[in-house]
ZAMARGU-4260 file (C-alpha; in steps of 0.2 Angstrom, whole numbers, plus 5000, padded with zeros to 4 digits):
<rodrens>
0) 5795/5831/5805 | 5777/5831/5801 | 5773/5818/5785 | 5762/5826/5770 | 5746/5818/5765
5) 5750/5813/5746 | 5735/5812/5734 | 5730/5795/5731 | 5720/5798/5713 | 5702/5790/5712
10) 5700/5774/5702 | 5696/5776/5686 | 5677/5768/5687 | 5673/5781/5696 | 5682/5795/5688
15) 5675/5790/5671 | 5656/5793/5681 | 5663/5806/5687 | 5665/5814/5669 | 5646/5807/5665
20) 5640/5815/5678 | 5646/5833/5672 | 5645/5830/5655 | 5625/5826/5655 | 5620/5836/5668
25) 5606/5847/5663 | 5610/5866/5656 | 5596/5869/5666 | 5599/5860/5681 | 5601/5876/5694
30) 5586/5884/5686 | 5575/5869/5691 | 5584/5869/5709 | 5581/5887/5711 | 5567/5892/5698
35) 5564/5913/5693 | 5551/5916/5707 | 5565/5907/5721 | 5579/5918/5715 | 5570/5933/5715
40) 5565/5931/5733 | 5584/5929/5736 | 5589/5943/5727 | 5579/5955/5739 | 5584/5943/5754
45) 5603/5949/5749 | 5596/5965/5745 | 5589/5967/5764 | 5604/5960/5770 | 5616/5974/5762
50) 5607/5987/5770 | 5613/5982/5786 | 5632/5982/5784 | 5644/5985/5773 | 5646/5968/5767
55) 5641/5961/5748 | 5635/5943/5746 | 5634/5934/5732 | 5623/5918/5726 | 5630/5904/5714
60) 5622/5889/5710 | 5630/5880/5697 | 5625/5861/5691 | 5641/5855/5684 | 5658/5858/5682
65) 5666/5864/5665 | 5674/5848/5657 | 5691/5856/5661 | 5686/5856/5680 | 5678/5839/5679
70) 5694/5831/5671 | 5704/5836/5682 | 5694/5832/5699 | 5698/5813/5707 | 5711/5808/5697
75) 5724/5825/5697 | 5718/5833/5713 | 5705/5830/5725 | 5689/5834/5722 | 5687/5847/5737
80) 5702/5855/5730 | 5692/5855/5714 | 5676/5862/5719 | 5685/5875/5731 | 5696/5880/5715
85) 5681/5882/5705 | 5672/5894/5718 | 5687/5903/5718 | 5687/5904/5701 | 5669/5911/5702
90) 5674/5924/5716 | 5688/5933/5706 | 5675/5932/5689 | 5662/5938/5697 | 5675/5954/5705
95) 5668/5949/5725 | 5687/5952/5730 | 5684/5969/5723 | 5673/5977/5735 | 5678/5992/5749
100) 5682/5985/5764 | 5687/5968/5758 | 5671/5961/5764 | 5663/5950/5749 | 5657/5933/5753
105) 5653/5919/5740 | 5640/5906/5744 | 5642/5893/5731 | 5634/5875/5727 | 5640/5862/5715
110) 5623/5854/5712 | 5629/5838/5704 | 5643/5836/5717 | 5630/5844/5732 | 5645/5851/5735
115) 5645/5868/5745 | 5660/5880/5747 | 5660/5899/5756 | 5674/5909/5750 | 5677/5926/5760
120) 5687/5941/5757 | 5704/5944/5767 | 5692/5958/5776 | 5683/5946/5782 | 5696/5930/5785
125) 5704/5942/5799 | 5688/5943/5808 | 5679/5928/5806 | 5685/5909/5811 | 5684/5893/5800
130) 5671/5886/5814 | 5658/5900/5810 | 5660/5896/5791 | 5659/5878/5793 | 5644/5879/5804
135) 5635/5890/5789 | 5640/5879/5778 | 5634/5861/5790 | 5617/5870/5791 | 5614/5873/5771
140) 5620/5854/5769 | 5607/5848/5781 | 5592/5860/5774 | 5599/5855/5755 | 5598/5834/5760
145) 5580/5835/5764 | 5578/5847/5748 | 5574/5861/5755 | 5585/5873/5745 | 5576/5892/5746
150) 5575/5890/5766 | 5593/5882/5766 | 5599/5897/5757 | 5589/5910/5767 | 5597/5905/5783
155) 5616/5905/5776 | 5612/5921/5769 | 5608/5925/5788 | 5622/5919/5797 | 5633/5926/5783
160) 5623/5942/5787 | 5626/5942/5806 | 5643/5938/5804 | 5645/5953/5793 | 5635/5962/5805
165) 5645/5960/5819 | 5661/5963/5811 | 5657/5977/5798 | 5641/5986/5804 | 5636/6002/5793
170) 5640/6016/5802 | 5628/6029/5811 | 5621/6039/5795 | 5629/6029/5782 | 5620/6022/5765
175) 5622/6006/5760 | 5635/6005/5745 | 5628/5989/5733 | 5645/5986/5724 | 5639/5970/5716
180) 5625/5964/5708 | 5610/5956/5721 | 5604/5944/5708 | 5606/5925/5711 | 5618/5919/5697
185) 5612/5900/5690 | 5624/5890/5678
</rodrens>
């Protein structure tokens, strides 16, 4: 019989920074980490990479967790759970599950956690393997540790492009469909 891994919750020192940490990060926190003139060069980098598959990506950068989010994370579930419900969150409000081909991909940072998470449609979970997202997202960590957010975020957008590539090409003659907004969202 295999034992389950219970939660062990945080203690309550930390927890309590935790919720500072959230509460007083700056409204603007993902604007300074990705100013206007940065998201508009991702924008056309997504842009660019829509027109090579059938794919749709989507950018969110958010600096903290709604109170709700925060309260819960460290002492009620762990905070990968946390931060990966919270992407999840972002993938349904933001409709990526809603495209064609089941193909969407959210690229998500938790700036005040530096927390990153890559959810993909069920389209795309039957072709591509947790490895290849893990690698995407080892490569963003190390370019976001020595603060080097935009090329960080070009590359991930590449590999997630490449993957969406191999697996969902447009076909010969085929338009691009852009189902979802290629701005960068910043909360």
């Amino acid at each position: 019989m295999k034992a389950t891994a219970h939660f062990r919750p945080e203690p309550w020192h930390r927890w309590l920074l935790r919720l500072w940490r959230h509460r007083w990060q700056s409204d603007r926190a993902a604007h300074h980490a990705v100013p206007d003139d940065m998201a508009a060069r991702l924008a056309r980098r997504v842009n660019a990479s829509e027109r090579r598959h059938s794919g749709q990506v989507i950018l969110c950068i958010e600096g903290a967790l709604p109170p709700s989010y925060a309260w819960r994370a460290g002492r009620q579930a762990p905070l990968a759970t946390v931060v990966r419900q919270r992407a999840m969150a972002w993938f349904g409000r933001l409709r990526v599950w809603d495209t064609e081909h089941n193909n969407g991909v959210l690229i998500y940072l938790l700036l005040a956690e530096r927390r990153i998470e890559i959810v993909a449609d069920r389209g795309l979970q039957r072709c591509a393997s947790a490895p290849d997202w893990h690698a995407v997202v080892a490569a963003l960590a190390g370019r976001l540790k020595s603060g080097d957010v935009e090329t960080g975020l070009t590359q991930a957008l590449e590999e997630v492009s490449a993957l969406l590539v191999t697996h969902f090409p447009l076909a010969e003659g085929d338009s691009p469909a852009n189902q979802l907004p290629d701005t960068v969202l910043r909360v």
